[in-house]
C-alpha positions as CSV (number, residue, x, y, z in Angstrom):
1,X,41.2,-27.3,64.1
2,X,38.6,-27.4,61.0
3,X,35.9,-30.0,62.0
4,X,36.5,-29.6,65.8
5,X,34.7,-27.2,66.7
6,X,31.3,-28.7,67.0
7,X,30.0,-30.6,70.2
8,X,27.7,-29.8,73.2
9,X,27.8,-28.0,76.7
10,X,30.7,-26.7,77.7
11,X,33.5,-29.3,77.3
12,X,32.2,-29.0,73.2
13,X,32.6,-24.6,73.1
14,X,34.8,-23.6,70.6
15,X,37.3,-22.5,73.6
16,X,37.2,-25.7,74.8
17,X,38.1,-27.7,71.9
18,X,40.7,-24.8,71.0
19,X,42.4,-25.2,74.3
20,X,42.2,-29.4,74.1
21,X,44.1,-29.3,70.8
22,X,47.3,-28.0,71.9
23,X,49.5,-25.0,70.8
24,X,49.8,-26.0,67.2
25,X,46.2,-26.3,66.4
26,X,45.4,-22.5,66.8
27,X,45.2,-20.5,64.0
28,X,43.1,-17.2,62.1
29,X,39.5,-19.2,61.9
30,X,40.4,-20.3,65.8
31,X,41.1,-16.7,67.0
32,X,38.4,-15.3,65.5
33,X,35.9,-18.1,67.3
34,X,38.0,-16.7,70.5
35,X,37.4,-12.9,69.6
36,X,33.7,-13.7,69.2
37,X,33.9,-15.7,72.2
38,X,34.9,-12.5,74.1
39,X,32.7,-10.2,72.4
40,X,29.3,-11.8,73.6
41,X,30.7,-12.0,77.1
42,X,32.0,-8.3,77.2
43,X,28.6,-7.7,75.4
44,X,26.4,-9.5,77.6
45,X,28.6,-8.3,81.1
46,X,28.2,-4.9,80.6
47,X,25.1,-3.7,78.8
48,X,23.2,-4.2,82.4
49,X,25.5,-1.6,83.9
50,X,25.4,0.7,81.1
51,X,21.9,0.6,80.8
52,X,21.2,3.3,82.9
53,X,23.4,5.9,80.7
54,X,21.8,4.6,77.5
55,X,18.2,4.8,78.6
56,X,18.9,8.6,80.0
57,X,20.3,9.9,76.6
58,X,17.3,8.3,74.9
59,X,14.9,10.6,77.5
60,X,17.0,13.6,77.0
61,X,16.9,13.1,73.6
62,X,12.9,12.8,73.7
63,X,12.8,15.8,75.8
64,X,15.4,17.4,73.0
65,X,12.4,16.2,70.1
66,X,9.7,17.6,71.9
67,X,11.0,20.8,72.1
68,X,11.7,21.2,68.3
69,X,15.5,20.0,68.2
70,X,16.7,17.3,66.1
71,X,17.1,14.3,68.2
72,X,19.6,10.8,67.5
73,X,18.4,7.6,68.3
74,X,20.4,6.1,71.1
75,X,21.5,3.1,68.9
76,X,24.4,5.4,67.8
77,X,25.0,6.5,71.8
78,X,25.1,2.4,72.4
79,X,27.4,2.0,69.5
80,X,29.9,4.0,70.2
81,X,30.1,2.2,73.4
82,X,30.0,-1.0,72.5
83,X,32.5,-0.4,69.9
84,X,34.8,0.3,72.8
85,X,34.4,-3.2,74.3
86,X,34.2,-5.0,71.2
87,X,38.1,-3.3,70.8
88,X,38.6,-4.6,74.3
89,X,37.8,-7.8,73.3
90,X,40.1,-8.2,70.8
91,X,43.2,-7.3,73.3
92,X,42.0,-10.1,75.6
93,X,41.9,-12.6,72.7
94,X,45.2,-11.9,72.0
95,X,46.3,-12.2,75.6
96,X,44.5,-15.6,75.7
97,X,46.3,-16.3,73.5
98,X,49.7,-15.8,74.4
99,X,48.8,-17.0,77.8
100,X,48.0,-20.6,76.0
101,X,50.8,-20.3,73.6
102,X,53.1,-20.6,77.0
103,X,51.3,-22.7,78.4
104,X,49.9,-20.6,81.6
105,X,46.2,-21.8,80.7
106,X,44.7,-25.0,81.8
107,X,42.1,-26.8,79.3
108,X,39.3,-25.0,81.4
109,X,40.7,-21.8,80.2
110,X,41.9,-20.7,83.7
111,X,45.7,-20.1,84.9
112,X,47.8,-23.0,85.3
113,X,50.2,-21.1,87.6
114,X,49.8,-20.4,91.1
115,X,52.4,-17.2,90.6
116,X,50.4,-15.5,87.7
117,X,47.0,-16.2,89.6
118,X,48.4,-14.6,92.5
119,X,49.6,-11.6,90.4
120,X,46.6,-10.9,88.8
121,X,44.6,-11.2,92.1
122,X,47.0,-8.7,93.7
123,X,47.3,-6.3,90.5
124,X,43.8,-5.6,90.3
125,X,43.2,-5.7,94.1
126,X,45.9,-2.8,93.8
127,X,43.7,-1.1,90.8
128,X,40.9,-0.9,92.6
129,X,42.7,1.9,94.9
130,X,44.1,3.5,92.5
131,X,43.2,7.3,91.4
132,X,42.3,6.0,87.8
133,X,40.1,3.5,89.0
134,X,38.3,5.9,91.1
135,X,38.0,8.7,88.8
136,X,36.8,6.3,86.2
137,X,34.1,5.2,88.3
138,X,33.2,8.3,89.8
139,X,32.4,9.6,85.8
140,X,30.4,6.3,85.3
141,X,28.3,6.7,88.5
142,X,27.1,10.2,87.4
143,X,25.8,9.2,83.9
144,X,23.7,12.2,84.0
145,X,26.5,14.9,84.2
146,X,28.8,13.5,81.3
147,X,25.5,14.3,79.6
148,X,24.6,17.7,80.4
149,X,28.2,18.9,80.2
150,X,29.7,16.8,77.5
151,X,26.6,16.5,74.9
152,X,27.0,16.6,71.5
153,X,24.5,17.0,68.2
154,X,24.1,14.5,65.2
155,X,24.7,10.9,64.9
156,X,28.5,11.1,65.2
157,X,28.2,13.5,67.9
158,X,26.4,10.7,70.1
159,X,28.5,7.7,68.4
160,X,31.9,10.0,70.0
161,X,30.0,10.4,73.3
162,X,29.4,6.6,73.2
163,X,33.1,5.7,73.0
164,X,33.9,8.2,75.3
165,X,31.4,6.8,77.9
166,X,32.7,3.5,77.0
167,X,36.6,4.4,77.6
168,X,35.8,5.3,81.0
169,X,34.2,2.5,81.5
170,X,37.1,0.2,80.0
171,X,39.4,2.2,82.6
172,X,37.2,1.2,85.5
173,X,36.6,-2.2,84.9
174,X,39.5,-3.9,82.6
175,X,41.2,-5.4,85.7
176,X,37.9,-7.1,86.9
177,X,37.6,-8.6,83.5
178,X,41.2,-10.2,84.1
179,X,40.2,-12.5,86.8
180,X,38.6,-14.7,84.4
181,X,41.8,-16.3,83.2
182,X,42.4,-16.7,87.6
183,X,38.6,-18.6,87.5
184,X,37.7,-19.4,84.2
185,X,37.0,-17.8,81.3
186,X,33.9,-20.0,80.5
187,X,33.4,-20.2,84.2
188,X,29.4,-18.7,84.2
189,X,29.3,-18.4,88.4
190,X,32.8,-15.9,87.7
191,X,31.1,-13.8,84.7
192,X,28.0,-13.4,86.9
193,X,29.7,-12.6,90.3
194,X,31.7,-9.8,88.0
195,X,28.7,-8.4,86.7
196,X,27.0,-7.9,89.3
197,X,30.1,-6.2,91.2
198,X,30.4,-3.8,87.9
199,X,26.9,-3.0,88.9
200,X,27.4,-2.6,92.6
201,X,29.8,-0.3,91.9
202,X,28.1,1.6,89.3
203,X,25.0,2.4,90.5
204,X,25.0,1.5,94.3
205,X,25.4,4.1,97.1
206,X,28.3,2.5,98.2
207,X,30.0,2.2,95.3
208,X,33.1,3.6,95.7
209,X,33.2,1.5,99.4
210,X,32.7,-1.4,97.6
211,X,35.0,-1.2,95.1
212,X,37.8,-0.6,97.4
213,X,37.1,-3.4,99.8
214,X,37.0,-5.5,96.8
215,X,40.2,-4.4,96.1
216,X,41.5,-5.0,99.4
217,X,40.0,-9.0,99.9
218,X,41.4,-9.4,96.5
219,X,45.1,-8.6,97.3
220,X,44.3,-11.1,100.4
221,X,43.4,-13.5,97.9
222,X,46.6,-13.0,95.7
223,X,48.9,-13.3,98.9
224,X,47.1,-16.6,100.0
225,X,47.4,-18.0,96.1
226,X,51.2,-17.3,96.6
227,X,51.9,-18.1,100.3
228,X,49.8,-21.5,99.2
229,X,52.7,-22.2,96.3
Protein backbone atom coordinates (compact mmCIF):
# COMPACT_ATOMS: atom_id res chain seq x y z
CA UNK A 1 0.00 0.00 0.00
CA UNK A 2 2.93 2.79 0.60
CA UNK A 3 2.89 5.15 -2.51
CA UNK A 4 -0.86 4.42 -3.23
CA UNK A 5 -2.52 6.40 -1.46
CA UNK A 6 -2.36 9.58 -3.37
CA UNK A 7 -4.77 10.61 -6.37
CA UNK A 8 -7.87 12.88 -6.80
CA UNK A 9 -11.77 12.76 -6.24
CA UNK A 10 -13.13 9.97 -5.07
CA UNK A 11 -11.84 6.97 -7.06
CA UNK A 12 -8.09 8.40 -5.58
CA UNK A 13 -9.38 8.56 -1.30
CA UNK A 14 -7.34 6.50 0.67
CA UNK A 15 -10.56 4.10 0.97
CA UNK A 16 -10.68 3.72 -2.42
CA UNK A 17 -7.30 2.78 -3.23
CA UNK A 18 -7.34 0.54 0.06
CA UNK A 19 -10.32 -1.33 -1.14
CA UNK A 20 -8.74 -1.55 -5.11
CA UNK A 21 -5.72 -3.32 -3.75
CA UNK A 22 -7.16 -6.37 -2.47
CA UNK A 23 -7.02 -8.24 0.97
CA UNK A 24 -3.33 -8.49 1.16
CA UNK A 25 -2.45 -4.95 0.75
CA UNK A 26 -4.11 -3.74 4.05
CA UNK A 27 -2.09 -3.17 6.89
CA UNK A 28 -1.33 -0.69 10.31
CA UNK A 29 -0.52 2.73 8.14
CA UNK A 30 -3.86 1.49 5.95
CA UNK A 31 -6.23 1.21 9.02
CA UNK A 32 -5.16 4.07 10.45
CA UNK A 33 -6.04 6.19 7.00
CA UNK A 34 -9.54 4.11 7.52
CA UNK A 35 -9.89 5.09 11.27
CA UNK A 36 -9.25 8.71 10.28
CA UNK A 37 -11.45 8.20 7.46
CA UNK A 38 -14.29 7.44 9.92
CA UNK A 39 -13.36 9.98 12.42
CA UNK A 40 -14.02 13.17 10.10
CA UNK A 41 -17.26 11.61 8.96
CA UNK A 42 -18.58 10.73 12.55
CA UNK A 43 -17.10 14.26 13.33
CA UNK A 44 -18.61 16.08 10.66
CA UNK A 45 -22.32 13.91 10.97
CA UNK A 46 -22.84 14.67 14.26
CA UNK A 47 -21.59 17.98 15.66
CA UNK A 48 -24.87 19.64 13.76
CA UNK A 49 -27.06 17.63 15.97
CA UNK A 50 -25.22 18.11 19.03
CA UNK A 51 -24.86 21.56 18.64
CA UNK A 52 -27.75 22.46 20.39
CA UNK A 53 -26.53 20.59 23.82
CA UNK A 54 -23.04 22.22 23.41
CA UNK A 55 -24.20 25.77 22.88
CA UNK A 56 -26.74 25.43 26.12
CA UNK A 57 -23.89 24.30 28.58
CA UNK A 58 -21.81 27.18 27.28
CA UNK A 59 -24.97 29.69 28.27
CA UNK A 60 -25.52 27.93 31.52
CA UNK A 61 -22.08 28.14 32.13
CA UNK A 62 -22.09 32.02 31.37
CA UNK A 63 -25.05 32.46 33.52
CA UNK A 64 -22.98 30.12 36.18
CA UNK A 65 -19.85 33.04 35.67
CA UNK A 66 -22.03 35.88 36.10
CA UNK A 67 -23.24 34.88 39.21
CA UNK A 68 -19.73 34.35 40.85
CA UNK A 69 -19.20 30.53 40.23
CA UNK A 70 -16.41 29.09 38.42
CA UNK A 71 -17.42 28.30 35.05
CA UNK A 72 -15.63 25.41 32.23
CA UNK A 73 -15.30 26.28 28.88
CA UNK A 74 -17.48 24.01 26.77
CA UNK A 75 -14.45 22.69 24.79
CA UNK A 76 -14.14 20.05 27.63
CA UNK A 77 -18.28 19.47 27.38
CA UNK A 78 -17.47 18.90 23.45
CA UNK A 79 -14.58 16.66 24.22
CA UNK A 80 -15.86 14.40 26.13
CA UNK A 81 -18.38 13.89 23.42
CA UNK A 82 -16.49 13.68 20.72
CA UNK A 83 -14.26 11.37 22.43
CA UNK A 84 -17.20 9.03 22.43
CA UNK A 85 -17.43 8.97 18.57
CA UNK A 86 -13.93 9.14 17.90
CA UNK A 87 -14.11 5.39 20.05
CA UNK A 88 -16.96 4.61 17.73
CA UNK A 89 -14.97 5.17 14.95
CA UNK A 90 -12.50 2.87 15.63
CA UNK A 91 -15.14 -0.18 16.07
CA UNK A 92 -16.45 0.66 12.54
CA UNK A 93 -12.84 0.55 11.11
CA UNK A 94 -12.49 -2.59 12.38
CA UNK A 95 -15.80 -3.85 11.09
CA UNK A 96 -14.76 -2.45 7.66
CA UNK A 97 -12.43 -4.17 7.82
CA UNK A 98 -13.43 -7.60 8.50
CA UNK A 99 -16.25 -6.97 6.08
CA UNK A 100 -13.41 -6.50 3.23
CA UNK A 101 -11.27 -9.09 4.59
CA UNK A 102 -14.33 -11.53 3.50
CA UNK A 103 -14.98 -10.03 0.85
CA UNK A 104 -18.72 -8.54 1.62
CA UNK A 105 -17.50 -5.01 0.39
CA UNK A 106 -17.49 -3.88 -3.14
CA UNK A 107 -14.56 -1.43 -4.30
CA UNK A 108 -17.12 1.45 -3.62
CA UNK A 109 -16.98 0.55 -0.05
CA UNK A 110 -20.65 -0.73 -0.05
CA UNK A 111 -21.98 -4.47 0.56
CA UNK A 112 -21.44 -6.90 -2.06
CA UNK A 113 -24.18 -9.16 -0.69
CA UNK A 114 -27.75 -8.86 -1.19
CA UNK A 115 -28.29 -11.09 2.24
CA UNK A 116 -26.10 -8.81 4.55
CA UNK A 117 -27.74 -5.52 2.89
CA UNK A 118 -30.98 -6.85 3.60
CA UNK A 119 -29.93 -7.64 7.31
CA UNK A 120 -28.68 -4.58 8.06
CA UNK A 121 -31.72 -2.70 6.52
CA UNK A 122 -33.99 -4.90 8.63
CA UNK A 123 -31.76 -4.82 11.98
CA UNK A 124 -31.82 -1.21 12.29
CA UNK A 125 -35.41 -0.82 10.90
CA UNK A 126 -36.06 -3.21 14.04
CA UNK A 127 -33.70 -0.74 16.32
CA UNK A 128 -35.45 2.01 15.60
CA UNK A 129 -38.59 0.42 17.70
CA UNK A 130 -36.82 -0.69 20.17
CA UNK A 131 -37.04 0.64 23.94
CA UNK A 132 -33.24 1.55 23.83
CA UNK A 133 -33.50 3.43 20.85
CA UNK A 134 -36.26 5.44 22.23
CA UNK A 135 -34.99 6.11 25.53
CA UNK A 136 -31.76 7.19 24.01
CA UNK A 137 -33.46 9.58 21.99
CA UNK A 138 -35.85 10.77 24.32
CA UNK A 139 -32.50 11.93 26.70
CA UNK A 140 -30.91 13.50 23.54
CA UNK A 141 -34.16 15.49 22.63
CA UNK A 142 -34.22 17.10 26.16
CA UNK A 143 -30.59 18.44 26.14
CA UNK A 144 -31.66 20.82 28.73
CA UNK A 145 -32.72 18.41 31.52
CA UNK A 146 -29.47 16.02 31.37
CA UNK A 147 -28.16 19.48 32.31
CA UNK A 148 -29.96 20.67 35.16
CA UNK A 149 -30.23 17.28 36.74
CA UNK A 150 -26.98 15.65 35.83
CA UNK A 151 -24.41 18.83 35.98
CA UNK A 152 -21.27 18.54 37.23
CA UNK A 153 -18.24 21.16 38.37
CA UNK A 154 -14.62 21.48 36.93
CA UNK A 155 -13.10 20.50 33.74
CA UNK A 156 -13.44 16.70 34.25
CA UNK A 157 -16.78 17.16 35.66
CA UNK A 158 -18.02 18.60 32.06
CA UNK A 159 -15.46 16.25 30.09
CA UNK A 160 -17.70 13.00 32.10
CA UNK A 161 -20.96 14.88 31.17
CA UNK A 162 -19.59 15.07 27.61
CA UNK A 163 -19.11 11.25 27.22
CA UNK A 164 -22.04 10.69 28.90
CA UNK A 165 -24.08 12.84 26.52
CA UNK A 166 -22.19 11.24 23.81
CA UNK A 167 -23.02 7.48 24.96
CA UNK A 168 -26.52 8.25 24.58
CA UNK A 169 -26.15 9.45 21.56
CA UNK A 170 -23.95 6.44 20.30
CA UNK A 171 -27.03 4.23 21.62
CA UNK A 172 -29.50 6.20 19.42
CA UNK A 173 -27.84 6.52 16.40
CA UNK A 174 -25.04 3.54 15.81
CA UNK A 175 -27.49 1.53 13.62
CA UNK A 176 -28.17 4.56 11.31
CA UNK A 177 -24.39 4.83 10.93
CA UNK A 178 -24.41 1.04 9.64
CA UNK A 179 -26.29 1.75 6.51
CA UNK A 180 -23.26 3.22 5.04
CA UNK A 181 -21.60 -0.13 4.27
CA UNK A 182 -25.69 -0.97 2.49
CA UNK A 183 -24.98 2.60 0.37
CA UNK A 184 -21.57 3.60 0.53
CA UNK A 185 -19.36 4.59 2.94
CA UNK A 186 -17.88 7.40 0.74
CA UNK A 187 -21.38 7.80 -0.66
CA UNK A 188 -21.80 11.95 0.28
CA UNK A 189 -25.89 11.88 -0.83
CA UNK A 190 -26.02 8.65 2.21
CA UNK A 191 -23.93 10.68 4.91
CA UNK A 192 -26.09 13.73 4.28
CA UNK A 193 -29.58 12.03 4.04
CA UNK A 194 -28.28 10.41 7.67
CA UNK A 195 -27.54 13.63 9.08
CA UNK A 196 -30.19 15.27 8.49
CA UNK A 197 -32.44 12.27 9.83
CA UNK A 198 -30.10 12.33 13.20
CA UNK A 199 -31.32 15.88 13.23
CA UNK A 200 -34.96 15.32 12.49
CA UNK A 201 -35.08 13.18 15.16
CA UNK A 202 -33.27 15.19 17.56
CA UNK A 203 -34.63 18.28 17.61
CA UNK A 204 -37.94 18.01 15.52
CA UNK A 205 -41.38 17.80 17.08
CA UNK A 206 -41.98 14.72 15.60
CA UNK A 207 -39.13 13.05 16.39
CA UNK A 208 -39.88 10.17 17.96
CA UNK A 209 -42.76 9.65 14.77
CA UNK A 210 -40.16 9.97 12.63
CA UNK A 211 -37.75 7.82 13.89
CA UNK A 212 -40.13 4.93 14.06
CA UNK A 213 -41.48 5.32 10.52
CA UNK A 214 -37.99 5.28 9.45
CA UNK A 215 -37.70 2.20 11.15
CA UNK A 216 -40.66 0.72 9.66
CA UNK A 217 -39.77 1.80 5.55
CA UNK A 218 -36.43 0.46 6.47
CA UNK A 219 -37.43 -3.15 7.30
CA UNK A 220 -39.61 -2.76 3.90
CA UNK A 221 -36.49 -1.97 2.35
CA UNK A 222 -34.50 -5.07 3.85
CA UNK A 223 -37.41 -7.51 2.90
CA UNK A 224 -37.45 -6.07 -0.86
CA UNK A 225 -33.31 -6.37 -0.82
CA UNK A 226 -33.94 -10.08 0.09
CA UNK A 227 -37.20 -11.06 -1.80
CA UNK A 228 -35.08 -9.28 -4.89
CA UNK A 229 -32.12 -12.08 -4.29
Amino acid sequence: MPGSMGGTGMSGMPGMKMAASGVAAWGPSDGFVLFAMWVVMMVAMMLPSAAPVILLFSRIGATRASSGRVSTPMSFFAAGYLAVWIAFSAVAALLQFGLHYLTLLSLEMRSANSILSGAILIATGVYQWLPVKQSCLSHCRSPLGFLTTSWKEGKRGAIRMGVTHGAFCVGCCWMLMLLLFVGGVMNLLLVAAISAMVLLEKVFPAGLVIARVSGALLVIAGAAVWLGH
